[in-house]
C-alpha positions in Angstrom: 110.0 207.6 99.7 111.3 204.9 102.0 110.2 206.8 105.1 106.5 207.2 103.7 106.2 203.6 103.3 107.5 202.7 106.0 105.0 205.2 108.3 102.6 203.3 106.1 103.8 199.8 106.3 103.7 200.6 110.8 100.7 202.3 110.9 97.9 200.3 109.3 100.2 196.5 108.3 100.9 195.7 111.6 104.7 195.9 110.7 106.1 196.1 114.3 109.8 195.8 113.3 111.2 198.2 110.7 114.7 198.2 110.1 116.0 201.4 108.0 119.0 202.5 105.6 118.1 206.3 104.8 120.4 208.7 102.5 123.8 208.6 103.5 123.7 205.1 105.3 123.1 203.5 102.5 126.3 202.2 101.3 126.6 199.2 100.0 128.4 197.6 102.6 125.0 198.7 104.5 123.0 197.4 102.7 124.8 193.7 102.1 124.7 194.0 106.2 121.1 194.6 106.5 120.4 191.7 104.5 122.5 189.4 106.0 121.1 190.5 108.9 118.1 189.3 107.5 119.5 185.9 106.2 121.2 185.6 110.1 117.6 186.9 111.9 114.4 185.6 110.3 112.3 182.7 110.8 109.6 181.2 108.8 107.8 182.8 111.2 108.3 186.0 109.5 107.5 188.0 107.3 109.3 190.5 105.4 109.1 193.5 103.0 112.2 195.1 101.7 112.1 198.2 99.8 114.4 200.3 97.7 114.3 203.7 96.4 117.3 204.5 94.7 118.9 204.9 91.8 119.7 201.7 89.2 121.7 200.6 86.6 121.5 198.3 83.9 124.9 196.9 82.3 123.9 195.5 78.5 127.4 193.4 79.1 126.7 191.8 81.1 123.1 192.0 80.6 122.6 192.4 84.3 120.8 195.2 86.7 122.3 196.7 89.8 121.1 199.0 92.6 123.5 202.0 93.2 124.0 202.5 96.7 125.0 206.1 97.8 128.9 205.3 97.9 129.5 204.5 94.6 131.9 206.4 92.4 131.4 204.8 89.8 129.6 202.3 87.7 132.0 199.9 88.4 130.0 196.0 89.3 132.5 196.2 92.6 130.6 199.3 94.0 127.1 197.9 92.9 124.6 195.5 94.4 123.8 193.2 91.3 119.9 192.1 90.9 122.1 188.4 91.3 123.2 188.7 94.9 119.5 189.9 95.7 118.5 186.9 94.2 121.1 185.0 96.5 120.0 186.8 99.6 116.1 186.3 98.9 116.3 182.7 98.4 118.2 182.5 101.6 116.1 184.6 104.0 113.9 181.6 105.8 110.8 183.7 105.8 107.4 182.8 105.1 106.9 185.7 102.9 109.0 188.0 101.4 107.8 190.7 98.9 110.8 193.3 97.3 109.3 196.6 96.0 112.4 198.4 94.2 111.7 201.9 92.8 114.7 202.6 91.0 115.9 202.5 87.1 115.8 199.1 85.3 114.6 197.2 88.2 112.2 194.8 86.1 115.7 193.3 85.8 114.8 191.5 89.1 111.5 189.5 87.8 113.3 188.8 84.3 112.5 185.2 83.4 109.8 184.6 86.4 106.5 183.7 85.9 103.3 185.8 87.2 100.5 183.7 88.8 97.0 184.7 88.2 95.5 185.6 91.4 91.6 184.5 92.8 90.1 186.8 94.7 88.4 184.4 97.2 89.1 182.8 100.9 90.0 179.6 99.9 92.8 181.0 97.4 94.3 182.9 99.8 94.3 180.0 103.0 96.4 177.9 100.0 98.6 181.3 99.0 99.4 181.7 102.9 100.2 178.3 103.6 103.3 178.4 101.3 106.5 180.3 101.1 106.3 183.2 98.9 109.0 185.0 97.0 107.1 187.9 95.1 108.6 191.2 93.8 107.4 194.6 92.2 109.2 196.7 90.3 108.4 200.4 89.1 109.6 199.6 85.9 111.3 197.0 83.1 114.6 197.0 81.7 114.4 201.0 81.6 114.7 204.5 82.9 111.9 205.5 85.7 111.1 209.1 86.5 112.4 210.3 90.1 109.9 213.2 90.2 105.9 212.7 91.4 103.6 214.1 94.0 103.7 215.1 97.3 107.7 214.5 97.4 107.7 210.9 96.5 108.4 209.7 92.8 105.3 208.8 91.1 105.8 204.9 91.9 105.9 205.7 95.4 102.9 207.9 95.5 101.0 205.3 94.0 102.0 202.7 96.1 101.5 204.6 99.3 98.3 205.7 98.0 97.0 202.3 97.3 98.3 200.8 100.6 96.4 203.6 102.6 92.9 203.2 100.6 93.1 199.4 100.7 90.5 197.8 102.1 90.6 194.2 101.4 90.4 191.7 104.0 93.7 189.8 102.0 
């Protein structure tokens, strides 16, 4: 999944910097590097699309989602990435935009409590959009199991997704 949207995100989004975590690499420690390399790196002269596909979790405890990177053993919160540190990391990254697309189990957690914006289609709404700092996420589910399987050997989020961004056509 990751690797089809990111050959999407090169080829026709002008993306000319994609940093990766496949499989195996993506332990946690990993991934807290890659976004602090992100927090240490980016400008508000950047913009920046992070996406996950991996398994989540949701703890009703602590009433609290968590990616599950590859090395943990177990779903203890010390070998998870809580949806609250992604929070911390988002709001830290200096970019202009950033947009988080998580495909993984119970990752509505991440937009819990936020408010959506209704959106005009026209130039003048988009000039205004553009001209401020942006924090946007979307999710393949809520608070809930998503299905792994799809078509063409991406989950059905992630087909979707990569579908839309090739047909897009819109100038915004």
């Amino acid at each position: 999944d990751a690797r089809g949207v990111a050959a999407e995100l090169q080829k026709d989004y002008n993306f000319s910097v994609v940093r990766t975590v496949y499989d195996k690499e993506a332990t946690r420690a990993k991934i807290m590097a890659e976004l602090e390399w992100c927090v240490d790196n980016l400008t508000e002269k950047d913009n920046l699309v992070i996406f996950y596909s991996g398994h989540g979790e949701f703890k009703e405890s602590l009433n609290k989602g968590f990616w599950v990177p590859v090395d943990a053993l177990t779903n203890a919160t010390s070998q998870l990435i809580s949806n609250s540190d992604l929070h911390t990391f988002i709001a830290s990254i200096r970019t202009k935009h950033t947009l988080l697309i998580a495909d993984a189990c119970f990752s509505g957690d991440i937009t819990r409590g936020r408010m959506n914006y209704p959106v005009e289609d026209n130039e003048k709404f988009y000039r205004k959009a553009h001209s401020l700092m942006s924090r946007h996420a979307i999710t393949s589910g809520g608070i809930e199991p998503v299905m792994d399987g799809g078509k063409e050997g991406h989950s059905i989020f992630t087909y979707y997704l990569i579908k839309a961004l090739r047909e897009n056509k819109a100038k915004f």
